[in-house]
N, C-alpha and C positions, 0 to 999 in steps of 0.2 A: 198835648197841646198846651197843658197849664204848665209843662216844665218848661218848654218851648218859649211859653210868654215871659217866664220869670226869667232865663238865660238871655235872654233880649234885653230886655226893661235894667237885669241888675247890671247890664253891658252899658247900655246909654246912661244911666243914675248915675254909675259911678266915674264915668268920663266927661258928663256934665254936669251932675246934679242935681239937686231934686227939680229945683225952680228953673232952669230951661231945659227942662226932660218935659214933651206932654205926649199924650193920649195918643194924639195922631201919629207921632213921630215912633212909639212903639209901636203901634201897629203895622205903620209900612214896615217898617224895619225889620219886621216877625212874620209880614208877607200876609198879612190878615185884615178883612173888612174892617171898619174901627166898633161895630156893632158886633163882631165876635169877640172883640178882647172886651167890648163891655161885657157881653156874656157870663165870661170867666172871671173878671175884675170890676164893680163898677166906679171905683172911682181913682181916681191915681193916688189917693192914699191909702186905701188897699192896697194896691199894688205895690205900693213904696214899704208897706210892713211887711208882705209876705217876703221881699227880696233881705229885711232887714234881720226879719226872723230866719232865713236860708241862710245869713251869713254866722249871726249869735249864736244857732242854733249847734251848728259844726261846730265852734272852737269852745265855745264856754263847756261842754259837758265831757270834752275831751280837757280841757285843763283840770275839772273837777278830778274826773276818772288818774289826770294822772299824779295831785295831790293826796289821794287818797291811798297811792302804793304804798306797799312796805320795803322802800327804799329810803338812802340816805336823802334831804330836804335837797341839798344843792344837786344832787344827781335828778330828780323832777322837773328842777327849776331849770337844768341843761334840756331836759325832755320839753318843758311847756314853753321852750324859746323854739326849739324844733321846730313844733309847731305852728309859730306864729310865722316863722321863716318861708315855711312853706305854702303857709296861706298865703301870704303880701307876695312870695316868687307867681303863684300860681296868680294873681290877681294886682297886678303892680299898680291900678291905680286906687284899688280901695282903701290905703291910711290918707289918702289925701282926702277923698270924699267923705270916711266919716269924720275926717275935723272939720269939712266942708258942713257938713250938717252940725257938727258939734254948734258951730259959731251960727249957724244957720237959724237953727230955733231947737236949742237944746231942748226947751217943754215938748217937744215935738216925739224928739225921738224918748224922752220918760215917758208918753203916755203910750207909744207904742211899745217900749220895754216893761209897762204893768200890763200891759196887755196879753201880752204872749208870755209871764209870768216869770222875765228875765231875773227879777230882783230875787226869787229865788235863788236860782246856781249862786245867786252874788252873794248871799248868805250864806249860802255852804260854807263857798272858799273862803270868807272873811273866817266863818268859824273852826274851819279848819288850820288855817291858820296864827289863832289865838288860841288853840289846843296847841299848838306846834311852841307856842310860846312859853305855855303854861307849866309844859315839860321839859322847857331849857331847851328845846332843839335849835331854836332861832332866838332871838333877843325882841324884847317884849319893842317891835318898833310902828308907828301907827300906821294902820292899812294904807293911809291916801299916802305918805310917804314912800311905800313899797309898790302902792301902783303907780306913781306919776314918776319913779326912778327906773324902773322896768319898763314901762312904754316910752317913756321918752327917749332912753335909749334905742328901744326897739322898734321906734318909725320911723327917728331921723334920716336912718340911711337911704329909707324908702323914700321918703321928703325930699335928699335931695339927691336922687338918684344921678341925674345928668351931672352933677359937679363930680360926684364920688367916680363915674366912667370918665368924666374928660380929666379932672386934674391930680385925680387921687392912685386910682390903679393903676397899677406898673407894665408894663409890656406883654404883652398878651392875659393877663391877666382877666379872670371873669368876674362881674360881680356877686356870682355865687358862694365863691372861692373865699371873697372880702371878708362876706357876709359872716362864713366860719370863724373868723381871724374876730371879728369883731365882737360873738360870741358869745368868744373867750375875756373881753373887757367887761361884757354884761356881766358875766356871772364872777371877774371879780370885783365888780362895784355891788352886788348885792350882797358880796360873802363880807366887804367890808361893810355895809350897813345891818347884815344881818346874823352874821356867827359869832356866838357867846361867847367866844373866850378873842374875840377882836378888842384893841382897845381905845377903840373910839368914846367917843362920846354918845351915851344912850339916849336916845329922843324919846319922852316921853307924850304918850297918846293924849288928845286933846277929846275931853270929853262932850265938848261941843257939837261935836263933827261929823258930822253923820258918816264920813271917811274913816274913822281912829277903829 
């Protein structure tokens, strides 16, 4: 019943969002009195962390797991786009909602990310990759740059899905298909910001930042 209620609640959140998602409206929806989903949940922001931790919970320890192989950096970094690919397929309106909450009450979603102790994995990978750096594998470049170049590319298409089907894809063409094609631009805008013998211009980390 408590998966029941979470596959419901994360369906309406992330199609409406937090603030016109309530109680009532999961419950019908899950076929339930609204005194059994309090039951199980009593307040809707309970409910709104357990859905948020079901989603963090799946891709952060799998991206962990797959920078920690003993593979080439850029062949992981093809792996942990994989991933992400097949989250947003399996769930096409979740990069919308969580910018929906980002801009929402970002405090919001930090206190429920110390909470379920996300900032952890988020130290790992940071550290893992400043080990990656340390040995010349990638070029010393600051984390929040390597995250906000990597997602940004890797929501937009999500974002704006309906443009990419009506004016972008070609005759029969699926956006799954795109999605491959496009990929292949992620991973070489990250090879150009981030393989050492590239000759870019090196960005150095801002010690400020809680991002660097």
């Amino acid at each position: 019943m408590e998966e029941h209620i979470i596959g419901v609640a994360r369906k309406l959140f992330t199609e409406k969002g937090y603030t016109n998602t309530n109680m009532s409206d999961i419950a019908a929806t899950a076929g339930i009195k609204r005194s059994t989903l309090h039951y199980y949940f009593r307040t809707k922001d309970r409910l709104f962390q357990a859905i948020y931790g079901d989603i963090v919970r799946k891709i952060i320890p799998r991206i962990q797991t797959i920078l920690t192989q003993d593979i080439p950096f850029f062949e992981r970094m093809n792996d942990i786009i994989d991933e992400y690919i097949a989250l947003f397929l399996s769930d096409p309106a979740l990069p919308r909602f969580i910018l929906g909450e980002i801009q929402r009450d970002m405090g919001h979603l930090v206190k429920i990310s110390q909470e379920l102790q996300i900032d952890e994995y988020i130290s790992n990978i940071r550290e893992i990759l400043a080990d990656e750096a340390r040995k010349g594998k990638i070029r010393n470049v600051p984390h929040r740059i390597i995250f906000l170049t990597l997602y940004s590319q890797m929501l937009f298409p999500f974002l704006t899905k309906n443009l990419v089907i009506t004016l972008i894809l070609q005759d029969n063409e699926q956006f799954a298909d795109f999605l491959q094609e496009w990929k292949q631009n992620i991973l070489l805008q990250m090879r150009y910001l981030l393989e050492p013998n590239h000759s870019g211009n090196t960005l150095q980390p801002n010690p400020k930042s809680a991002f660097s």
